[in-house]
C-alpha positions, -999 to +999 in steps of 0.1 A: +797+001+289+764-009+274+743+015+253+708+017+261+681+019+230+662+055+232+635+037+215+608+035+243+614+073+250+608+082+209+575+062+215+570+078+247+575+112+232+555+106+204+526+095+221+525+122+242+532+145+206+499+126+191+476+128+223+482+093+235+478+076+203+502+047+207+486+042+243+450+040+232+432+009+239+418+006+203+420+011+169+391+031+166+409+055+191+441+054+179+428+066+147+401+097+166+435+108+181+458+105+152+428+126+131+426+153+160+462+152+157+465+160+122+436+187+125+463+209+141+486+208+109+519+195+125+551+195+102+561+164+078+586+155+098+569+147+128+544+133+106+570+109+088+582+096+122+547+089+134+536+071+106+573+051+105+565+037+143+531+034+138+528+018+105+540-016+119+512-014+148+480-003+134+474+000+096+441+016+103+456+045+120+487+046+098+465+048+069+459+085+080+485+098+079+499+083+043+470+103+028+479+133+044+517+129+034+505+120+001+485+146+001+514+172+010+534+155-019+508+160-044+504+198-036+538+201-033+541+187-075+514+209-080+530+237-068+557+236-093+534+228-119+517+260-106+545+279-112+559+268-144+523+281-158+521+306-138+551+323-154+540+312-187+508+334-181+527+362-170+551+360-200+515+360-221+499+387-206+532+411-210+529+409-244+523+439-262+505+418-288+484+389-273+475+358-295+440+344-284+447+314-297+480+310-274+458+325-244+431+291-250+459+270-253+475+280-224+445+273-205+442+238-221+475+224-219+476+236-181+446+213-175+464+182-193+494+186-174+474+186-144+480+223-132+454+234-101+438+261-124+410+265-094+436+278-071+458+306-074+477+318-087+467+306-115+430+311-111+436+351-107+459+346-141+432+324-160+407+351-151+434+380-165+437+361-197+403+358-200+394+390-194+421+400-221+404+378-247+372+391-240+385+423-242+401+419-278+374+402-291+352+435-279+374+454-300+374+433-330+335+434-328+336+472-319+360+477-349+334+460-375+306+480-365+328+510-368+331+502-406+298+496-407+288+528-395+308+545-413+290+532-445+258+539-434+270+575-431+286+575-466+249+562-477+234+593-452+255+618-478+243+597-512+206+603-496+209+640-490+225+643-526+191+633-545+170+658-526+165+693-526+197+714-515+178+732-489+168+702-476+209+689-475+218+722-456+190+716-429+207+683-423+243+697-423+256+705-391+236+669-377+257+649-400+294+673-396+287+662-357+284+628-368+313+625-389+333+643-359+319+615-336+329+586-358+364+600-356+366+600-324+354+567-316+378+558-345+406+573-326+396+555-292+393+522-310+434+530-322+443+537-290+429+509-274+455+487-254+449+459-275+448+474-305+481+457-314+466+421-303+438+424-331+442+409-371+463+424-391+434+429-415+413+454-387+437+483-391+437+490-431+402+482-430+395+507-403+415+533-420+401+528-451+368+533-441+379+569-424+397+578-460+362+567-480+340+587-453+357+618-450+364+623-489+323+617-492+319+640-465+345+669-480+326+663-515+291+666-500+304+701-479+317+719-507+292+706-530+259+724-508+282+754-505+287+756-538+246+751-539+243+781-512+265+804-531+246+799-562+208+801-549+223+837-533+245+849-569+225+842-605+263+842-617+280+816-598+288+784-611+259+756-602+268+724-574+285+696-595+252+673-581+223+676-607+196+675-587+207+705-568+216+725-602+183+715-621+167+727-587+184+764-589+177+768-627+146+761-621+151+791-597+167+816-621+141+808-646+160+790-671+143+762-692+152+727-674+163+702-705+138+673-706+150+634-702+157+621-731+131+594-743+141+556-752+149+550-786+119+536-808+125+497-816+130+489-854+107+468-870+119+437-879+128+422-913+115+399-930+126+360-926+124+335-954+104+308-940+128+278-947+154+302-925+127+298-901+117+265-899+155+252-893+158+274-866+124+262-852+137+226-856+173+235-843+156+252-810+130+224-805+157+192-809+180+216-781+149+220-761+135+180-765+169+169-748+170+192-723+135+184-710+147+148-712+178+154-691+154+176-665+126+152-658+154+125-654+170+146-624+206+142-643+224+175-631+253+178-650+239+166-680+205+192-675+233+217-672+249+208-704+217+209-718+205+242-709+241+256-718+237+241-757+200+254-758+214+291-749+240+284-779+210+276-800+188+299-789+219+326-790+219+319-827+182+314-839+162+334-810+151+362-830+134+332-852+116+317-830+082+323-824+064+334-791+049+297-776+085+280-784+105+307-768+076+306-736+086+270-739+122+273-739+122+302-711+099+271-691+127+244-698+156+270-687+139+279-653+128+243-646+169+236-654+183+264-631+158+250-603+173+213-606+208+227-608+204+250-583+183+226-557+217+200-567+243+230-558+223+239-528+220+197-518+260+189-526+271+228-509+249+212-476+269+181-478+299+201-480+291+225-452+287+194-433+319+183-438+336+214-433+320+217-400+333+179-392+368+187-405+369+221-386+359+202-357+384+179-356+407+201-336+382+214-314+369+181-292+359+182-256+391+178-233+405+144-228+384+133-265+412+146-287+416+118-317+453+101-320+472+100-349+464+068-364+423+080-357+430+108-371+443+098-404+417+072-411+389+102-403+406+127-428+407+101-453+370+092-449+364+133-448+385+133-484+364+108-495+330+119-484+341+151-502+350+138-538+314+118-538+298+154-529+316+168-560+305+142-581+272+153-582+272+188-584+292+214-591+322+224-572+319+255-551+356+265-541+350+287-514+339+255-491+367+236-506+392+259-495+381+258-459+378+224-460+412+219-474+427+243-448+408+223-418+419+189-429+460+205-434+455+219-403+442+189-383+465+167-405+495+180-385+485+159-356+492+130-378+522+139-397+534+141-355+523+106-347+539+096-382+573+113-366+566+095-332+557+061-350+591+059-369+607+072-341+596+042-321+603+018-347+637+025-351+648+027-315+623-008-312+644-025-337+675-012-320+662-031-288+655-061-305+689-062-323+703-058-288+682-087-277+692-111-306+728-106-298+720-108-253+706-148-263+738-153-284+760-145-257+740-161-236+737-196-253+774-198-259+776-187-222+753-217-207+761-240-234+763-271-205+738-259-182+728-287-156+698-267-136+675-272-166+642-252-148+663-219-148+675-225-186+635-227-195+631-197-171+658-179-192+645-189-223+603-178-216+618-146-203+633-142-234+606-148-253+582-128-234+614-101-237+611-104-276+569-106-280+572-072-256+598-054-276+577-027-292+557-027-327+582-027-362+576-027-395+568-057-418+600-048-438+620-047-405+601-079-387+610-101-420+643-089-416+655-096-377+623-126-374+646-151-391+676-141-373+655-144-338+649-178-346+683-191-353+698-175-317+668-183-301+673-221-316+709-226-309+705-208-272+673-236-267+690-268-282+709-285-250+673-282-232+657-299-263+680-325-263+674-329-223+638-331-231+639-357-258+662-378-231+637-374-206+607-380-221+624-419-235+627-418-195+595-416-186+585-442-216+604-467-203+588-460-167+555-459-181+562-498-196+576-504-161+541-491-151+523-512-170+543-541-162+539-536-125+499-531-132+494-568-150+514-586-120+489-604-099+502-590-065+505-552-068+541-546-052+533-510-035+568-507-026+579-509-063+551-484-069+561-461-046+598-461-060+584-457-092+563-428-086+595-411-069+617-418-096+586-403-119+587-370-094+623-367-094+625-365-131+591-341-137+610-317-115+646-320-136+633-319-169+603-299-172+579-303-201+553-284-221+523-288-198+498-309-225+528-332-229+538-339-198+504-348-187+497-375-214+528-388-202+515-383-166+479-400-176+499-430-197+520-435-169+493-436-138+469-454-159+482-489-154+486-483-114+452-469-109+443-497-128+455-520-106+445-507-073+410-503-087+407-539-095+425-538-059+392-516-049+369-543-068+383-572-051+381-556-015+346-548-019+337-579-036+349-593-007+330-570+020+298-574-002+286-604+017+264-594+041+263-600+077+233-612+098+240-581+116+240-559+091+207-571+079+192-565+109+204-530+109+192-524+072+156-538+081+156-512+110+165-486+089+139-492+066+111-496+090+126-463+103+124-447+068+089-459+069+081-439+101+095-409+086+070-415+058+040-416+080+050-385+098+037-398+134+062-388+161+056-414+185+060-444+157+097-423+145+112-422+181+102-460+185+120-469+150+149-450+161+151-469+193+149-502+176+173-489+151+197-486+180+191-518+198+202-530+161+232-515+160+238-525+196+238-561+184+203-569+200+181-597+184+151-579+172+119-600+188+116-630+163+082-631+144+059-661+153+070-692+133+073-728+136+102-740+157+132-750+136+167-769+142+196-754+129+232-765+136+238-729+125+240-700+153+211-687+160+193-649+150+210-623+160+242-639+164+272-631+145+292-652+124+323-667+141+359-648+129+395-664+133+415-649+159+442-640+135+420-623+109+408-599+136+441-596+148+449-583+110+415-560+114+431-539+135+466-539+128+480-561+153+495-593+128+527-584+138+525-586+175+504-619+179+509-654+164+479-678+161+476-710+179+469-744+169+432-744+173+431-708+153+450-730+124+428-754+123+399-729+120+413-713+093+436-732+074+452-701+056+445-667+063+451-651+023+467-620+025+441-597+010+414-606+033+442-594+061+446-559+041+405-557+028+394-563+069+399-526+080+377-511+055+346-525+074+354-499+102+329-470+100+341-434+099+352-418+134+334-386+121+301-403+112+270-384+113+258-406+141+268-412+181+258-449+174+274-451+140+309-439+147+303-466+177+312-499+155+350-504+151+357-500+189+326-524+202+345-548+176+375-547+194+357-545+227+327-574+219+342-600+193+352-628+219+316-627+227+307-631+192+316-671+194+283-674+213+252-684+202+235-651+216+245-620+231+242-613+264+235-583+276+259-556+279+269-541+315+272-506+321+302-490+311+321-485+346+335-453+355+371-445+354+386-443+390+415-424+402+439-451+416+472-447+436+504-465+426+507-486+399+470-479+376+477-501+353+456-529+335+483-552+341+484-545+376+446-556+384+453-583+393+423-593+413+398-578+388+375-598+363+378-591+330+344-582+315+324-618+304+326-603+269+365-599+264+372-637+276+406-638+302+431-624+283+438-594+255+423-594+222+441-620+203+460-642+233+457-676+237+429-693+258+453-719+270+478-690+288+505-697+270+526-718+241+544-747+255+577-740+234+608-759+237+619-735+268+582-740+281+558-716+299+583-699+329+609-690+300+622-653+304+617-645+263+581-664+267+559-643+246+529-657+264+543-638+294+541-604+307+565-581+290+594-572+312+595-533+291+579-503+305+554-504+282+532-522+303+517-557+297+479-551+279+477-530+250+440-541+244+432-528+281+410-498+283+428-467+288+462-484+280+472-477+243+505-474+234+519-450+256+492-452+283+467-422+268+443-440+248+407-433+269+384-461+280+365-472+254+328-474+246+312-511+237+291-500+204+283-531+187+294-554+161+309-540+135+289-526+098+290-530+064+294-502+045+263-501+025+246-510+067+267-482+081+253-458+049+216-468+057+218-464+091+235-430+090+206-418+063+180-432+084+187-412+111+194-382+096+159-382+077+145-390+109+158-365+125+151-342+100+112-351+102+111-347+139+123-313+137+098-302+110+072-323+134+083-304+165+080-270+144+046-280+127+036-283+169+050-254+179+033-232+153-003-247+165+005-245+200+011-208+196-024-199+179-042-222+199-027-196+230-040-165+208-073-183+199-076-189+233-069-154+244-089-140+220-120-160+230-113-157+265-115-197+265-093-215+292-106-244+276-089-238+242-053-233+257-029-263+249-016-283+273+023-284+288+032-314+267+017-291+235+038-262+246+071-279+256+095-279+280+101-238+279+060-236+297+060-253+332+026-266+348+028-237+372+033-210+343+006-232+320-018-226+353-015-186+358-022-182+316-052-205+322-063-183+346-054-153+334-073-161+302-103-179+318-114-148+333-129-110+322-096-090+312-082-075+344-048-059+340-042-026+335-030-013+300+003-004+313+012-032+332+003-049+298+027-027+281+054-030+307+050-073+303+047-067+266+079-048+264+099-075+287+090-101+264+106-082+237+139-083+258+135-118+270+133-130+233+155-105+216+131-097+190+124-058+178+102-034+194+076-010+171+091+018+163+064+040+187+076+022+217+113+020+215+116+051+239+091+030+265+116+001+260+151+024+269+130+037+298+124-001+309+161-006+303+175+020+323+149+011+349+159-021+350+199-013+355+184+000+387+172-029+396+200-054+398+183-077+425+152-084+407+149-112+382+155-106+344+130-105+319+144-138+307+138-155+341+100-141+341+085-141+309+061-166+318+048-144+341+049-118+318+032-133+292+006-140+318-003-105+328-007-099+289-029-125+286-049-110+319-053-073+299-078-073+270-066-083+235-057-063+206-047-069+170-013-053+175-009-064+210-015-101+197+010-095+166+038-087+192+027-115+215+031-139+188+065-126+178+079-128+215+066-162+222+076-179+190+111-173+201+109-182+236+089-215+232+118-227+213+145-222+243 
């Protein structure tokens, strides 16, 4: 019981599942269906099988669906990506106590690890968190200006305090409201959710601020009723504030103490003037060098200075008199401004680098700086930072944020540091591993005979080794050495097989050149040479500069030898022909014609180029009549039967006669193997080029005559019953120029040998094989196939057969551009013509070419000889089935008349096309009246269709 493949009914079933996908007609279908297919969200699985049968049919189509399963796959990763951070967010926002810094780095490392943050859930939990930062960071800033109220209220209370009391109890009850406020808001700000997610610093701060503002506010309260009580009772105490107290004695009537005045300055004693002058001196010398140290713009050393001209000044300033100190005073100021414009210059430079080290850790996504990056910019930041000190003085507070920045980013490299020696370690593990692998393996493979997979083994494990990771210098120093004496032992046998080989190829390459010097090159030693050579390249391979010297040493010699083979061979074919003169002076006067640019003069050179090749006599020039015992012009020189036998390969089938002997006494044997090169190319660039080497084989028995005859017409081939072949036409002529028998048989029918001519194995016989009797025959060949061939000639030299060739191709070549120069004239003479409404000035049907007939050349004669009478839209109509006739674009304003004309014309199947009539066409344009835009698309249209 045979089981039947279910096969065609999955197809079935899934073309019916896609819409007929599999049974569309093209790919562009297929892949409409499979997309309308997919807009209806089917499940994987049906969209795994799909793709499975249809990936093997149309790639186009299948490509489809592998985006949308790739597709599925990604948002399935992402989905559990989604909810790993998803849960991590939660975790965050149940916190009592909510870091912001862990909330921004959630956020971040969520878009490195390539979490959909635009989709939810996790854009509804990026919008929580944020919303909880923002929040905090509300209440930090709410917090501040708490404290900050709550001093201004403090400084409210100081106010009141140093006015009148009366005026402190007006304002009383305003500021206990205000104090009540600020404790409420206080209390809110406590209670706030996120109270607990603020610095730890807020909360005493806070509290503090409530301690200092009530205890100002219970002192100011009991101070003004203390005031109030007093104003009311003479014998109550008075406020503790002395405004308020000098304020209600004033009241009572009690005498308010006065200020007490400053204390009178003592005159001053008397100096001795020595005393004097060494303090003047003392004061000036401190002053001299610190106006020195100033105008130079040294700021340590001004500092200095100014610091031993306070000493000085400390000590002999009451001695000094009134234009020194103003000088001194000067000097000081001028000091503190350099110093201070130095502190101010080296803090900027410092605040810049503070900024840069703070910033190291806060980089646009995807910018962050590695470890090794990092390091070198932190050293650089150190650096920057000791200049800056250098010339000014420190300032501690910026050091101690840019010391906490650069710890902080510094982390990042004291990671990379762990990850670094982490990878060296388990890198020099690997390589370890590796050195003993090659040991095991040389001892292994010690007498390996397949020497290409040993230097497989061996690159790979070299490459193995240069890919095994980054070590130290220590470490590489270490396990280098150790490297090299496995990797040497595992690579000596194929060292020693390449030393071997390469005295191999050495002793071929003297063979070489020992075979090159021999007179007769032996191609069959050669050719065992070279496959010895081959066979040993590919068992023993070589570094690749090596073995080619040994390749170049080695095929120098031979190509040595068949180029002085070459120089020989076309020594030999240099001697020109009569024939091949003849062509060459044709191909010049040719090349002349093509030089003049006259039309009528090229066509004629060509044609006498041809009758040269053909082997006609050119018409001899008018000369004194001349004897010659040689053959006369035209003719060709006379070739042995046995060298043109060798021509074309058929020495070994033919034997010459007695009369071919004495022709030529000995045939050498490289004018047998240089004959065939005279043949021109089958895929010559001209018909009557490629003609020469079979008019040779057809026309050289007629080359023994003094001139050649002319050539019949090739006859056609005929369709014969029973036996077709040559050898059966028996009652048929051969042609005059093949002689009475195949190319190369004896004239005298035969060889009278010992068994004479009726002998069964006479080879001047018929053959008795079924191979028939005339190979030379045309349309006989080997097996029968070979078609009739062509008489084309004599045969060329090759420098004839290259002239020739170029000759025509130039000519050709000017003909065209002569043909287009016409063409281009011919078609304004027509406008010209139209324009001036001049029959007269229209070209004629040899001007226009063979596209414009006499009858079509008439009707524009007419049309144009008389006033404009078409209508315009006939005109347009014509106009637009030029267009169509020559394929050429239509204005943009009259594409719509054109697709009416179209569809009209589908209509019409009966009537002729636009390409049959467009010389009527162009008639009825030329009948309407011209127009600059008309004439523009005229021109267009007929340039094309002259050309067909």
């Amino acid at each position: 019981m045979t089981s039947t493949s279910s096969k065609p009914h999955d197809l079935q079933a899934l073309d019916t599942l896609t819409g007929g996908a599999f049974t569309a007609p093209t790919s562009g279908e297929r892949a409409a269906r499979i997309r309308d297919w997919l807009a209806g969200n089917p499940s994987s699985e049906q969209m795994q099988e799909v793709f499975k049968e249809l990936s093997g049919r149309d790639k186009g189509a299948a490509r489809l669906l592998r985006e949308k399963l790739d597709e599925i796959k990604r948002a399935k990763g992402q989905e559990a990506i989604a909810a790993e951070w998803a849960q991590k967010a939660e975790t965050l926002l149940a916190q009592s106590k909510l870091n912001i810094a862990d909330a921004l780095a959630w956020q971040r490392d969520a878009a490195k690890a390539g979490a959909p943050l635009s989709r939810e859930p996790l854009a509804g939990l990026k919008a929580q968190l944020a919303e909880r930062v923002k929040g905090i960071e509300d209440l930090q800033h709410r917090a501040q200006v708490h404290r900050e109220a709550a001093v201004l209220l403090a400084q409210r209370f100081e106010v009141l305090s140093t006015k009148g009391w009366k005026d402190a109890q007006a304002a009383e009850e305003s500021l206990r409201a205000d104090v009540t406020h600020w404790q409420q808001q206080a209390a809110d700000i406590v209670a706030d959710a996120n109270w607990n997610s603020l610095d730890a610093k807020f909360a005493p701060q806070l509290e503090a601020s409530k301690s200092q503002l009530l205890v100002v506010s219970d002192s100011f309260h009991g101070a003004l009723a203390q005031a109030v009580a007093a104003a009311a009772d003479a014998a109550a105490p008075l406020p503790p504030v002395p405004v308020w107290a000098d304020e209600l004695r004033a009241a009572r009537g009690e005498v308010v103490a006065p200020k007490p005045a400053a204390p009178a300055r003592p005159a001053a004693p008397k100096v001795d003037p020595a005393v004097r002058a060494a303090a003047q001196d003392a004061v000036q010398a401190a002053l001299a060098k610190l106006e020195q140290e100033t105008a130079e713009g040294h700021g340590k050393a001004s500092a200095g200075a100014a610091a031993a001209l306070r000493a000085v000044l400390k000590e002999h300033g009451k001695l000094v008199d009134a234009p020194l100190e103003a000088r001194v005073h000067a000097a000081l100021v001028a000091a503190g401004e350099l110093e201070g414009w130095q502190r101010w210059s080296a803090d900027k430079v410092r605040e810049d680098l503070v900024a840069k080290a703070e910033g190291l850790l806060k980089r646009p996504e995807g910018q962050a700086l590695g470890g090794r990056k990092m390091q070198e910019t932190l050293r650089a930041l150190r650096d920057q930072w000791k200049q800056a000190d250098q010339g000014g003085v420190p300032n501690h507070a910026l050091w101690k944020r840019f010391d906490e920045a650069c710890n902080e980013a510094h982390k990042v490299v004291e990671a990379w540091l762990e990850k670094v020696r982490a990878d060296a370690a388990e890198h020099r593990a690997l390589r370890v591993a590796l050195i003993e692998e090659v040991k095991a393996w040389a001892a292994a493979h010690a007498g390996a005979t397949d020497l290409k997979a040993h230097n497989r083994a061996l690159h790979q494990f070299a490459d193995r080794w240069r890919d095994a990771g980054h070590v130290g210098e220590k470490v590489f120093a270490e396990l280098q050495p150790l490297w090299n004496e496995a990797f040497g032992a595992a690579r000596a046998p194929f060292e020693t097989a390449q030393k071997a080989s390469v005295e191999r190829r050495q002793a071929m390459i003297a063979e070489a050149t020992e075979l090159g010097a021999q007179p007769m090159l032996r191609i069959d030693a050669v050719k065992a040479l070279q496959q010895r050579w081959q066979h040993e390249a590919q068992s023993v391979p070589l570094d690749r500069r090596h073995e080619q010297k040994l390749w170049d040493a080695f095929r120098a010699p031979i190509d040595e030898a068949f180029n002085r083979k070459t120089v020989e061979r076309e020594k030999a074919s240099a001697a020109m022909s009569e024939h091949d003169r003849h062509v060459l002076d044709a191909s010049k006067a040719l090349d002349a014609a093509n030089a003049g640019g006259d039309a009528q003069k090229i066509r004629a050179a060509i044609a006498g180029l041809e009758a040269a090749l053909r082997g006609e006599a050119p018409a001899p020039a008018p000369a004194p009549a001349t004897t010659s015992d040689g053959p006369s012009v035209g003719a060709t020189g006379v070739e042995a039967p046995g060298q043109a036998a060798a021509e074309f390969g058929e020495s070994a089938e033919q034997t010459p006669g007695s009369s071919d002997a004495e022709a030529t006494p000995s045939a050498p044997a490289a004018a047998v193997a240089d004959a065939p090169d005279l043949v021109a190319p089958a895929d010559g660039a001209d018909a009557s080029a490629r003609s020469d080497s079979a008019a040779h084989e057809a026309g050289e028995a007629a080359s023994v005559a003094p001139a050649a005859p002319p050539k019949p017409a090739p006859k056609p081939v005929v369709a014969m019953r029973g036996d077709d072949r040559p050898s059966s036409k028996k009652a048929e002529a051969a042609p005059a120029a093949r002689g009475t028998g195949r190319f190369g048989d004896r004239r005298d029918g035969g060889r009278p040998g010992a068994g004479g001519p009726g002998r069964p194995n006479d080879r001047g016989g018929p053959r008795p094989d079924a191979r028939g009797g005339d190979r030379g025959a045309p349309g006989g060949g080997r097996f029968g196939d070979r078609p009739p061939r062509e008489d084309r000639g004599p045969r060329l030299g090759d420098a004839a057969f290259r002239a020739q060739r170029e000759a025509l191709e130039r000519a050709d070549m000017a003909l065209r551009k002569l043909a287009a120069q016409a063409h281009g004239e011919a078609l304004t003479q027509v406008l010209g013509a139209w324009e001036q409404r001049d029959a007269a000035r229209l070209p004629s049907v040899q001007e226009l070419g063979r596209a414009v007939t006499p009858a079509v050349r008439t009707q524009w004669s007419q049309a144009v000889g008389t006033a404009p009478t078409a209508a315009a839209s006939d005109a347009a109509e014509a106009l637009l089935r030029l267009e169509m006739a020559a394929e050429v674009p239509t204005p943009a304003e009259q594409l719509d008349a054109r697709r009416a004309l179209q569809l009209k014309l589908l209509t019409k199947r009966g009537d002729p096309t636009p390409a049959q009539t467009w010389g009527q066409d162009a008639g009825k344009v030329l009948a309407a009246a011209h127009d600059a835009a008309t004439a523009r698309r005229l021109q267009n249209a007929l340039k094309a269709l002259l050309r067909k």
